[in-house]
N, C-alpha and C positions, 0 to 999 in steps of 0.2 A: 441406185434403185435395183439392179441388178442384185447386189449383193445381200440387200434386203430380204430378195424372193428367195436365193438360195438359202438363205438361215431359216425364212420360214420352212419350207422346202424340207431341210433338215428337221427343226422341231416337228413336223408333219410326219414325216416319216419314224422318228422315234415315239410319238406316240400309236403311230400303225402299233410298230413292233411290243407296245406295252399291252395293247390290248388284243392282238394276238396270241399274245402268249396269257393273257389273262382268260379269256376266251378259250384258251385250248387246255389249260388247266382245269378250269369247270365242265366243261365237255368230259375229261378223263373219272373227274370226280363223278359221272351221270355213268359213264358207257364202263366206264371198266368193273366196278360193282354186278352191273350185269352180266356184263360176261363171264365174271368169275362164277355167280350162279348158273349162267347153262354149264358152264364147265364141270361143276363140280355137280348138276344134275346127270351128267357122263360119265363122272370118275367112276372110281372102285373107293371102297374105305379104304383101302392098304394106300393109296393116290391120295386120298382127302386128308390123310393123315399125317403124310410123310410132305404134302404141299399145299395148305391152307388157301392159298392166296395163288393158286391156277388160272392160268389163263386159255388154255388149250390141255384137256389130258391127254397123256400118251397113250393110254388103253382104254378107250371110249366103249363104254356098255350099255344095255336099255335097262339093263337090272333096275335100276331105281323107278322108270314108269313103267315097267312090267309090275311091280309091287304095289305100285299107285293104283294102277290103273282096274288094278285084280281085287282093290278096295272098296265094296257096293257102293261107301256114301260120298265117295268124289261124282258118280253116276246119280245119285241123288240130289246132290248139292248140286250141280248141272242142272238137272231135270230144273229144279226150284228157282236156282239163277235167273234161267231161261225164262221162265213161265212172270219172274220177277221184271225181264225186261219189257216182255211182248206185252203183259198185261196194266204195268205202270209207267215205261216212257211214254205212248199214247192218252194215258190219263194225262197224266202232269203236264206236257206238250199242250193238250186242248185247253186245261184248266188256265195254264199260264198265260195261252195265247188270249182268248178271251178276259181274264183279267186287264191283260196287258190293255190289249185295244180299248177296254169299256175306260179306262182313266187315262188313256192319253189322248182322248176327243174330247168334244161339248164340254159345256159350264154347266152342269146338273147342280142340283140344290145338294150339299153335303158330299159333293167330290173330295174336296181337300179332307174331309173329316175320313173316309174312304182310307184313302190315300196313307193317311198320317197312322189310322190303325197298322194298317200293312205292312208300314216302317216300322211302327212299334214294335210287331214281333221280332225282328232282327235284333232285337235287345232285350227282351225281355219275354218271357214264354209262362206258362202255365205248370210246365215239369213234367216230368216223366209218369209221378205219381196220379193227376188227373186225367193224363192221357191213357194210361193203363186202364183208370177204371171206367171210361168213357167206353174205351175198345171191348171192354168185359161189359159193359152192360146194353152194351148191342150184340154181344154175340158173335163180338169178331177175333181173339185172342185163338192160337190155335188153325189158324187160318192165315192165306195168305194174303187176302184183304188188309189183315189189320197193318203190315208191314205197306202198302202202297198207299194207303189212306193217312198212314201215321207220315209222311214225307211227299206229299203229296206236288204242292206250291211251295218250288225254294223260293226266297220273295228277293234273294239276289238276282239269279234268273230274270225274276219277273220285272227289277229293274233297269236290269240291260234290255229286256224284249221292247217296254215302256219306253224306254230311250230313241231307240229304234224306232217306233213307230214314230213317235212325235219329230223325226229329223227326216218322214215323208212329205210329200210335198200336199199341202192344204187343199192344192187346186184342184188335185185329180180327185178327192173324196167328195168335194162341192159339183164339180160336173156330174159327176155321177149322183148324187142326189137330184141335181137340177132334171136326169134322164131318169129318175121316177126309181133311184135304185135306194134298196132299206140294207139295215143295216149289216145286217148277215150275209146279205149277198156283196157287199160294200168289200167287207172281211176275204169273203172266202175269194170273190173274184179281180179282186183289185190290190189289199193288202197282203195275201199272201204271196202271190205271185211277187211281187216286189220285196219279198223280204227272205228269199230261199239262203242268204249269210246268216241272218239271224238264225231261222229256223234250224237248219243244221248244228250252227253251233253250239243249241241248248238244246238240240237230240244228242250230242255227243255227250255235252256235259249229264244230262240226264240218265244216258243209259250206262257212263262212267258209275253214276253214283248210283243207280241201279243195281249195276254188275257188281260193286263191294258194298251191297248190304248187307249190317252186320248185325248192330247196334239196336236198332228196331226190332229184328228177328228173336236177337238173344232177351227181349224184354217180351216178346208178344208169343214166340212160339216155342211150345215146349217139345211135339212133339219129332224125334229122332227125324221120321221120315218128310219133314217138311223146312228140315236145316238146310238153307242158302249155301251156297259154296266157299264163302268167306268163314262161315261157322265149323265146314267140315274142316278147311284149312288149318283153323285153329285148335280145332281137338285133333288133327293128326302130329300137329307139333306142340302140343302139348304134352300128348303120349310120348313123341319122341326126346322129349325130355323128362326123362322121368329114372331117375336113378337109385336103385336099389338091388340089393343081394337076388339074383337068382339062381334057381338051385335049379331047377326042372330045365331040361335040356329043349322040350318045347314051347316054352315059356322063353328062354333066350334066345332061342328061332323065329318066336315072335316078335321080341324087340329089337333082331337086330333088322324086321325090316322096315325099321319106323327112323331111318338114322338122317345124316346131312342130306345125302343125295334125294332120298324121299321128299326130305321139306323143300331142297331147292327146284324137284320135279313138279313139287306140286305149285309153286310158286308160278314158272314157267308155264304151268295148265290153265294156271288162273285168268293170267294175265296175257295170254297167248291170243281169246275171240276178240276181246276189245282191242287190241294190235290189227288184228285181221280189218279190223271196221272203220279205223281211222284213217288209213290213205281213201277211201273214200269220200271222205268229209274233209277233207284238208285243205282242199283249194276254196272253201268257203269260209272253214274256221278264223283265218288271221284279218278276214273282211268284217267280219259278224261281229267281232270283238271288238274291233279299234270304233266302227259306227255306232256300235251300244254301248261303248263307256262314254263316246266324247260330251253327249250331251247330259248334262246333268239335272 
């Protein structure tokens, strides 16, 4: 019997070590990519050239976000980011919470039919092409509207939220009715307080997909000064790829300050506020997840 425990024992311990080291292999493949980007948002060109694949530069400079930062439409893509987060996670947040709750209560006439809609779109959509002209014929292209209305209710979200509620307990919603309470106050003063994992989780996910709107913008809005910071992103490293013969000496002073350390700065700038907002949300996100997936 003894000898039993020690070989389990053994097999135990070599699979620690298999998935240890499986585990810390993927960890490198997540953290070291990053870090070679702040690295190389520090270098010099003469550094990024001569060492592709840095992990600490030896001559650390701000030159690359002093360039960035001297750039109006990083300031602009900001501004619109922002105004993207403050004005659409609040929408989306209400819109889904209420969805969520109105179908995971009562037996109403044409729930399931409800329901079965709201599935459907996860498979199958309208297009791009009658969303455009929907957006255009209210008068909303060109505007930041059309980008929060166009992504309003992700209806994954709203299956997890759904899940959630319906893995509350039945009894507390019937007391409170039996105490003369309707339904709005049911929500606001009974279900949400009880559901701050959920909630959190799909503000994070929400103001995630927020803060990289791209997709939407590059289809609804044309004008310069109202490009989302994912947009700026992308026309600054798109300039910075861009190769051809220059003659004009301020013309190559122009391009070269559109180079690696640029895009890896600007990268870094990106993705830097939603870094700042997740340790706040984080002792609720891995609650919020595993109770809104379980039930199906």
């Amino acid at each position: 019997m003894k000898r039993k425990n020690q070989i389990h024992k053994k097999r135990f311990d070599a699979v620690d070590v298999v998935v240890v080291v499986l585990l810390t292999l993927w960890m490198l493949l997540v953290i070291v990519p990053f870090v070679n980007a702040i690295s190389i948002s520090f270098a010099t060109q003469k550094e990024y050239v001569d060492n592709p694949l840095m992990l600490f530069p030896s001559q650390p400079t701000l030159q690359s976000y002093k360039v960035l930062l001297n750039d109006y439409r990083i300031w602009v893509g900001f501004r619109t980011s922002f105004l993207l987060v403050v004005v659409g996670v609040p929408v989306s947040m209400l819109l889904t919470t209420m969805l969520a709750y109105g179908t995971s209560r009562g037996n109403y006439p044409g729930k399931k039919i409800i329901i079965g809609g709201i599935l459907f779109t996860m498979l199958f959509n309208g297009g791009i092409i009658p969303l455009y002209l929907q957006m255009k014929e209210m008068g909303l292209t060109n505007t930041i509207w059309s980008v929060v209305l166009a992504g309003t209710v992700n209806v994954f979200y709203f299956v997890i939220m759904r899940n959630y509620f319906q893995s509350l307990p039945e009894s507390l919603i019937e007391s409170a009715r039996l105490d003369g309470a309707g339904e709005w106050r049911i929500l606001f003063d009974i279900i949400l307080p009880l559901s701050k994992p959920i909630i959190a989780t799909l503000t994070l996910f929400y103001l995630v997909d927020r803060w990289n709107e791209w997709y939407n913008a590059l289809i609804f809005i044309r004008n310069t000064d109202l490009q989302p910071l994912q947009l700026v992103l992308r026309s600054i490293v798109m300039e910075s790829s861009i190769v051809n013969n220059v003659t004009s000496a301020a013309a190559m002073e122009q391009m070269q300050n559109f180079n690696m350390g640029v895009k890896m700065a600007a990268v870094i700038v990106t993705i830097l506020p939603v870094m700042c907002v997740y340790p706040f949300l984080q002792k609720h996100f891995a609650q919020g997840v595993m109770v809104g997936a379980v039930k199906a």
